[in-house]
BAVEX-378290 format. One line per 5 residues: number of its first residue (from 1); their letters; for each residue z, y, x of C-alpha. Coordinates in pm, 1 decimal. Each point is the difference from the previous one (the first is absolute). Layout:
NUM) a) Z:Y:X; ...
END
This chain:
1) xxxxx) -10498.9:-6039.9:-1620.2; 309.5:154.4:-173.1; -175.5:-100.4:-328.5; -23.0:-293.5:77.4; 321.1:-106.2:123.3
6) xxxxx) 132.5:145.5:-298.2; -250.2:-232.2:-215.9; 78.8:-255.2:231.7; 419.7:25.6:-103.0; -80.7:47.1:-400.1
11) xxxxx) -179.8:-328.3:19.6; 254.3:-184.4:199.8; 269.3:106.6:-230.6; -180.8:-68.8:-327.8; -43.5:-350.9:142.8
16) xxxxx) 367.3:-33.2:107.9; 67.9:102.5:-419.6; -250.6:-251.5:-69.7; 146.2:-243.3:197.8; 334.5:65.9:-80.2
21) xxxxx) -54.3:-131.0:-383.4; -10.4:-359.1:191.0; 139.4:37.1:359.5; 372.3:32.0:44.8; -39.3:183.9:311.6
26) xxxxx) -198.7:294.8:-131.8; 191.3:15.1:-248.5; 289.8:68.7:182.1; -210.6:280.4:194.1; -118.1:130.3:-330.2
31) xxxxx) 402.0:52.6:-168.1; 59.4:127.7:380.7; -228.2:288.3:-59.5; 95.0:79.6:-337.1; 371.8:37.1:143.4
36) xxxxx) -15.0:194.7:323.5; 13.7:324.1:-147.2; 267.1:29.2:-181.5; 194.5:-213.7:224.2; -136.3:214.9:259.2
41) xxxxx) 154.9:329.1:-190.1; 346.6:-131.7:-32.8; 9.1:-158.1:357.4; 222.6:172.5:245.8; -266.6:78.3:222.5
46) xxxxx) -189.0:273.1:67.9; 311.9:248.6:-56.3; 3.3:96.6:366.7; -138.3:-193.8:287.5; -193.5:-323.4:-97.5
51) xxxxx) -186.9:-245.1:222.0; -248.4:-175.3:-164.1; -94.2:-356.4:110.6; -296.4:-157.6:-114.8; -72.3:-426.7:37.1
56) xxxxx) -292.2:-157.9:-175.5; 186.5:-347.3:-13.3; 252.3:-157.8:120.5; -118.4:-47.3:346.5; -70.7:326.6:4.8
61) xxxxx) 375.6:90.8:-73.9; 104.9:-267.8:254.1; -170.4:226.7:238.4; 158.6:339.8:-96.1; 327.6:-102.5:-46.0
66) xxxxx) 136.0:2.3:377.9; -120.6:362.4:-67.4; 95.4:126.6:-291.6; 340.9:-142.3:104.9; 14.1:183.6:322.5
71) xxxxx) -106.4:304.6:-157.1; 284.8:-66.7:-219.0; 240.2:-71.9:264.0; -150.3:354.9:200.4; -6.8:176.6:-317.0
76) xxxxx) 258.2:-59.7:-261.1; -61.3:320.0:-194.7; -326.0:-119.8:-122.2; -56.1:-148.2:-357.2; -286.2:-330.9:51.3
81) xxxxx) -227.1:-67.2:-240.6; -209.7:-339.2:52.3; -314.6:-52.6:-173.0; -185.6:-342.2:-60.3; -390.2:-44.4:-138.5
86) xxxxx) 77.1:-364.0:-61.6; 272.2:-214.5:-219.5; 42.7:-223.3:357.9; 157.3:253.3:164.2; 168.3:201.6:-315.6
91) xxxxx) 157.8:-328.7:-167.3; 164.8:-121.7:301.6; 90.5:368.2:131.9; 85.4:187.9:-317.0; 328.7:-35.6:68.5
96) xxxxx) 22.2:88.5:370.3; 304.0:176.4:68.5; -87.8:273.3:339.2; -216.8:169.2:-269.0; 76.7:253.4:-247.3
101) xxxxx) -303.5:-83.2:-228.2; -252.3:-291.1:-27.9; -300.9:14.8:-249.3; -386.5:-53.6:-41.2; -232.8:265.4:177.3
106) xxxxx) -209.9:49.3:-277.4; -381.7:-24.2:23.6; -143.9:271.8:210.2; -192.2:261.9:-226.3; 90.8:342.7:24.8
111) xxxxx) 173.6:47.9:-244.7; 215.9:-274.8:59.9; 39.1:84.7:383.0; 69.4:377.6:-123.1; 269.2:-96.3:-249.9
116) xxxxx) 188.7:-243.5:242.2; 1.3:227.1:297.3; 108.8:267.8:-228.2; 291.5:-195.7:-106.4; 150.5:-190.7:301.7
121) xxxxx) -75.4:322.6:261.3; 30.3:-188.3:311.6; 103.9:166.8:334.2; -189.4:-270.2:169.5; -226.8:-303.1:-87.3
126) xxxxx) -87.8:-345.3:193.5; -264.9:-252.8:-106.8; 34.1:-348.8:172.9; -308.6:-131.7:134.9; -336.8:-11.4:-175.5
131) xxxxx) 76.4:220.2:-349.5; -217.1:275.7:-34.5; 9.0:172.1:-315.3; -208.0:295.1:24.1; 118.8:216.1:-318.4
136) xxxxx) 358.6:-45.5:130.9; -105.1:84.2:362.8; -187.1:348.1:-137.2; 331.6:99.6:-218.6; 223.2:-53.5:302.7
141) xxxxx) -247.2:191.0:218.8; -28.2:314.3:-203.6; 389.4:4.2:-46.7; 12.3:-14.5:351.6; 250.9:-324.1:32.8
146) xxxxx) 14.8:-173.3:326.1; -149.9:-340.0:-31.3; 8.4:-285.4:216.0; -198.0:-361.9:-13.2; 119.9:-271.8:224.7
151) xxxxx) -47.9:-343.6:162.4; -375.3:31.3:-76.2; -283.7:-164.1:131.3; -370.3:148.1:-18.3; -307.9:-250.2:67.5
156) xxxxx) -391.3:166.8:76.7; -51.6:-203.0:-292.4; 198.7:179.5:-290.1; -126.6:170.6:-235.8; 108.8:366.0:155.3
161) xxxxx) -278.3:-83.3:277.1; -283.8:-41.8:-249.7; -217.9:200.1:-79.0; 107.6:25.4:-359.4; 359.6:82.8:131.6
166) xxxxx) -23.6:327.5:198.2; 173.7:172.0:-314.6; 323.0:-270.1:30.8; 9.4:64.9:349.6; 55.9:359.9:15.7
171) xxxxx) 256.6:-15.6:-284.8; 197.5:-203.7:219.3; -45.9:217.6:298.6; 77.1:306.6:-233.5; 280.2:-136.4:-210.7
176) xxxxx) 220.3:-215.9:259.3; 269.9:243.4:214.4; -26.4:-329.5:244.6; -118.6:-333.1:-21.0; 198.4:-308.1:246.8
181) xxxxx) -254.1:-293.2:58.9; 93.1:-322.0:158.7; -259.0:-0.3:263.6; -230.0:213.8:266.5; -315.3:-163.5:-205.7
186) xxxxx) 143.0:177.0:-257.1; 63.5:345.1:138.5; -310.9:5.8:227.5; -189.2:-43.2:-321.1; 177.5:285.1:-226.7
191) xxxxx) -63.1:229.8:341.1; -356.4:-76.8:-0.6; -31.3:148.6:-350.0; 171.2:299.9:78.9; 365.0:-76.8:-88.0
196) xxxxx) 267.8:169.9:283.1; 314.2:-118.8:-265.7; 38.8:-326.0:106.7; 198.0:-171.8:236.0; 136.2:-411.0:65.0
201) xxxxx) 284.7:-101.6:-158.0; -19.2:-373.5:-21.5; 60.4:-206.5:-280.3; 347.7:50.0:-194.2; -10.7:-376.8:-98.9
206) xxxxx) 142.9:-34.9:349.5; 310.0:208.4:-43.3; -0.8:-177.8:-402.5; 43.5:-358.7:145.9; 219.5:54.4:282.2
211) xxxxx) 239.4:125.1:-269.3; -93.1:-300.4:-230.3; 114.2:-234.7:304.6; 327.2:176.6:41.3; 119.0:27.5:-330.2
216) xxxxx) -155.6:-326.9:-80.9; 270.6:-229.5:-190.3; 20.2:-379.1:48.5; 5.3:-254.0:-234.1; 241.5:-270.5:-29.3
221) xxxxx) -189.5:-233.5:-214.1; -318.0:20.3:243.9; 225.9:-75.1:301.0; 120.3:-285.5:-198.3; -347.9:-171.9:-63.1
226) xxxxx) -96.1:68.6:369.3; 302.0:-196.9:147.6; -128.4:-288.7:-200.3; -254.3:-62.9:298.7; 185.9:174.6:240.9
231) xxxxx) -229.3:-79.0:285.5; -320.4:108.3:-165.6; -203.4:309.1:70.3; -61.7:249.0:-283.1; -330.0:96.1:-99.1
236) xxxxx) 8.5:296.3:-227.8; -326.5:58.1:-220.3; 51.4:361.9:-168.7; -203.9:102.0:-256.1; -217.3:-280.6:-23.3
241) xxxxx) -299.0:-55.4:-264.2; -171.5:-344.5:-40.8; -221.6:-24.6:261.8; 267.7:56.6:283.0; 207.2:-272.0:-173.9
246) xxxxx) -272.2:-263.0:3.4; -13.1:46.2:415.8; 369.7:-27.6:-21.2; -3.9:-288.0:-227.5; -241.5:-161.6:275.5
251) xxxxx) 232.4:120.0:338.5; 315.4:-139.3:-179.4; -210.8:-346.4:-47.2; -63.2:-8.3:366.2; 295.1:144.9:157.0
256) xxxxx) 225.7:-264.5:-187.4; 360.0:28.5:98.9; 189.2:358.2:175.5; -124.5:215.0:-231.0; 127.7:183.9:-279.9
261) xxxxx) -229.5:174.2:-204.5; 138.3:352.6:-201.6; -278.5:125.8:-246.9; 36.3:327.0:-152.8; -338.8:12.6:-219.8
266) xxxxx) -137.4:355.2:-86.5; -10.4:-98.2:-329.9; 336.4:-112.0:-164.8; -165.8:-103.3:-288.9; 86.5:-348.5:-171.0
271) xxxxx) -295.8:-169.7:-22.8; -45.6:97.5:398.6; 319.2:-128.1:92.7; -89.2:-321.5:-237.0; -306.0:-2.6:226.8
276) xxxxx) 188.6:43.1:313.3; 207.7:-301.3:-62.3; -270.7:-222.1:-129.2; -160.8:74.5:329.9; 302.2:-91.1:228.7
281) xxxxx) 115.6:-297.4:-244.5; 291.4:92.5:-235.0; 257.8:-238.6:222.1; -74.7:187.9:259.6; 85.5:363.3:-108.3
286) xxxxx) 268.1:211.8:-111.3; -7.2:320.0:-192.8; 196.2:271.0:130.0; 138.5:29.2:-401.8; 88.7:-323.0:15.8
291) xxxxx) 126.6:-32.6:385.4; 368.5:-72.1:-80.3; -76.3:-357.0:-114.5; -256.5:-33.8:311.9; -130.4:-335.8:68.0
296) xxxxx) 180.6:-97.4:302.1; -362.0:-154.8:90.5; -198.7:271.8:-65.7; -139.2:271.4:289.9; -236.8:241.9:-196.1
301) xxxxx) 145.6:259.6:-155.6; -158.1:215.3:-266.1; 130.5:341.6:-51.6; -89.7:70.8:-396.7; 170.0:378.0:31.6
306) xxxxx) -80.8:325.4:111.7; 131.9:249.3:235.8; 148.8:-218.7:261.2; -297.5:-92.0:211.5; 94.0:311.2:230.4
311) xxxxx) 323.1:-149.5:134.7; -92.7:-398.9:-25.1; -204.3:51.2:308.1; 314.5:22.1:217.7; -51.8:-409.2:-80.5
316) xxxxx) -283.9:-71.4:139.6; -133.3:-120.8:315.6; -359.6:121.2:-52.4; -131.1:124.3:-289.7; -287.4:6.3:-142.3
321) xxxxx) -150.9:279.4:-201.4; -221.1:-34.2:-288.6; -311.5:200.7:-186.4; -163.8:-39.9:255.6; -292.8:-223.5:-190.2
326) xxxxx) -48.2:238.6:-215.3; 33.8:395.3:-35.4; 231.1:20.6:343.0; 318.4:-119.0:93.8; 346.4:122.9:-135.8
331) xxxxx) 272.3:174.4:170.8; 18.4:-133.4:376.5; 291.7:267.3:159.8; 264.4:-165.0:-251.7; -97.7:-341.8:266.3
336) xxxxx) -9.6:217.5:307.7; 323.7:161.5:0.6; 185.8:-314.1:4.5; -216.5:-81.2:319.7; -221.7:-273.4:-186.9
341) xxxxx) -327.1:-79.0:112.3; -239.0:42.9:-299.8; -276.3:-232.1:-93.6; -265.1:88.1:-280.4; -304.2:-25.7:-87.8
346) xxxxx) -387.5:187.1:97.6; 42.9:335.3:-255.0; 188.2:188.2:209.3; -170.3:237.8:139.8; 80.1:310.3:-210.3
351) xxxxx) 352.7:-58.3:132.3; 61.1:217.3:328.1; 323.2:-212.4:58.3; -179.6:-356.4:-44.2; -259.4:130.0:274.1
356) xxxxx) 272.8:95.5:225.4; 201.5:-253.6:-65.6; -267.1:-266.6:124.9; -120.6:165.8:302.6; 381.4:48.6:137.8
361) xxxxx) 40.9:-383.9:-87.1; 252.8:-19.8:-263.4; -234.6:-37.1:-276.1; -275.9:-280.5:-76.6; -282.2:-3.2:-260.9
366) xxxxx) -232.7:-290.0:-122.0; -303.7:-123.0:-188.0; 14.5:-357.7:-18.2; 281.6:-251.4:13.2; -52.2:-147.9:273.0
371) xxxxx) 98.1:322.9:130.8; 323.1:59.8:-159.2; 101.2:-337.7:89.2; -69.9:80.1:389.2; 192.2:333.8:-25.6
376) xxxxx) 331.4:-123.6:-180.9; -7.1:-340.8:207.8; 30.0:246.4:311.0; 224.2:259.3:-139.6; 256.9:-315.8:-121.4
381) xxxxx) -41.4:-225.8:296.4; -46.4:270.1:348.4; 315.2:160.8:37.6; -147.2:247.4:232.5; -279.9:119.0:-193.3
386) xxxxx) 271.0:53.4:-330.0; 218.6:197.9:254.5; -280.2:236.9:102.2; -144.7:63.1:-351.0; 373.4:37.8:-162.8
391) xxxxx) 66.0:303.1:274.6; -343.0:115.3:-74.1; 87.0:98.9:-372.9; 359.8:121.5:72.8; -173.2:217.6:308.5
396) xxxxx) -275.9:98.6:-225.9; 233.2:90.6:-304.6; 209.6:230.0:268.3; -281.2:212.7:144.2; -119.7:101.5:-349.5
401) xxxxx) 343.5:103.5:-179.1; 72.1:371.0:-5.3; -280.1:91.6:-234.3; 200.6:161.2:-264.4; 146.3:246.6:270.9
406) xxxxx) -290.3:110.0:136.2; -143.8:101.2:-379.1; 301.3:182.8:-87.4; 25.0:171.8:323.1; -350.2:163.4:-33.6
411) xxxxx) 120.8:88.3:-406.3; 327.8:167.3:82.9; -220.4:275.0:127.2; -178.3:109.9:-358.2; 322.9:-64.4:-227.5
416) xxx) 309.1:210.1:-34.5; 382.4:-73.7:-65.0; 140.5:115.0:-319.7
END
């Protein structure tokens, strides 16, 4: 099986070169690789003790960080180094300033896991989630470096639980010090194939938007458009794509006046915020770009920026949540922690917090319109039945912070102090 993983990693990254003569994001990856090295060997890490943080993407980072920066808070005589696989977490993060070092992990052949490890000599490694690279995993192992994986999630159906994957599975039961899932399902099922190094942690998103909410700025210009209808309601759609806009477009038809609609697409794109206006009717809308000259008239709001969406849900009254008509829905804690019941649509169910979420109340899902149009006509119009799903989030939220302690309490026992 070893042979073919390794098969398996040649051919992805001679398709990533491929692809990278035409596709700006490989080709990003691709001048990523080529530099890690000798950034690597003139980095001011691994001279001492280094803590090595691995994120595939940028959610993945989202999800270390209230880690890494407790570690960095509990340990200050550490160096960080923060690795990325993909330009959406590198390009926005490459300049993050609680680490030491930020690169491209390389692809994972031997030679390449040999030559890094070799280089950056980390006291002690965490991988965030779901990346397993198995090269990497065998050089830490035989160097003997305590390495931790957390906020995971395991399923029967994955591919360590096939047949095929009996080799994956007991590299990850031989190579992690520890591994901190989310969720008994989870733990029950690494126990039942012979794993006695994991325990529950919960899900450091938890602890990641709690500190989004109190840190989270405000925004003048925003406050400004609201007041314009100062007696509406705020409906807040965050990452939307088109077919969560079309049900909006059809809600906003029938809910007519006391509503103001806030649309932060998932794709910032022009021709999608083109389309996005066209939709609503241009006299209608206002770009967030543009919202200083606001039509006084106007009470849909487009927000054509990134990075903001986090904090704009202190706005809203509900919001709603989109993906969820196609591959799953986007980010619902960054709703939650402001105590805002969350609607979205039926692909949800790969999302422990969505699941929750509904059964405690505080979160609604839906298939057909007629649907949606039931759920935000209650949420907007019963007082009662707002008041009971708003304290569900903010209750929900407050039981599952503290996941970042308990990882780093179980890791201060297999590192030392300088």
């Amino acid at each position: 099986m070893r042979i073919l993983y390794t098969i398996g990693i040649q051919c992805y990254a001679i398709g990533v070169h491929i692809a990278a003569t035409f596709n700006g994001k490989a080709k990003l990856m691709v001048e990523g690789w080529k530099e890690t090295f000798g950034q690597l060997a003139m980095a001011p890490v691994g001279k001492g003790n280094t803590a090595w943080f691995h994120a595939s993407s940028l959610g993945e980072f989202e999800q270390a960080r209230p880690v890494l920066e407790q570690f960095r808070r509990t340990h200050p005589e550490y160096r960080i180094c923060v690795t990325f696989f993909s330009p959406s977490g590198y390009e926005v993060r490459k300049k993050y300033p609680e680490a030491d070092f930020i690169c491209y992990l390389p692809m994972d052949t031997r030679a390449n896991a040999r030559r890094f490890v070799n280089l950056l000599h980390p006291t002690v490694v965490f991988f965030a989630k779901y990346d397993f690279w198995f090269n990497y995993l065998e050089q830490l192992r035989l160097r003997d470096i305590p390495t931790f994986i957390f906020s995971s999630i395991f399923r029967p159906n994955q591919y360590f639980f096939k047949p095929y994957g009996k080799w994956f599975l007991k590299q990850v039961r031989q190579c992690f010090t520890h591994i901190f899932v989310q969720n008994e399902e989870s733990q029950h099922l690494l126990q039942k194939h012979g794993f006695n190094n994991v325990s529950i942690a919960g899900d450091t998103r938890f602890d990641r938007v709690y500190a989004i909410a109190q840190e989270s700025r405000r925004f003048a210009e925003v406050e400004n458009f609201l007041r314009l209808h100062p007696d509406n309601k705020v409906l807040l759609a965050g990452s939307s794509w088109e077919p969560d806009e079309a049900n909006l477009k059809k809600y906003i038809d029938h809910r007519g006046r006391g509503l103001t609609l806030v649309i932060a697409p998932h794709v910032t794109e022009e021709s999608h915020i083109s389309h996005i206006v066209n939709l609503f009717g241009r006299e209608n809308c206002t770009r967030y770009s543009q919202i200083a000259s606001a039509n006084p008239s106007s009470k849909i709001l487009i927000i054509d920026t990134i990075g903001i969406l986090a904090s704009l849900y202190q706005y809203a009254y509900v919001a709603y949540i989109g993906g969820g008509f196609g591959r799953g829905i986007h980010n619902t804690l960054e709703a939650i922690t402001f105590g805002k019941p969350v609607v979205f649509g039926p692909n949800y169910q790969k999302f422990k917090e969505a699941k929750d979420i509904i059964a405690l109340g505080g979160g609604f899902s839906y298939s057909q319109y007629d649907q949606l149009e039931q759920t935000l006509d209650s949420l907007l119009d019963n007082e009662e039945l707002y008041r009971q799903s708003s304290e569900v989030c903010t209750q929900y939220l407050t039981e599952n912070l503290g996941s970042s302690e308990k990882i780093l309490s179980t890791v201060s026992r297999y590192i030392k102090k300088m």
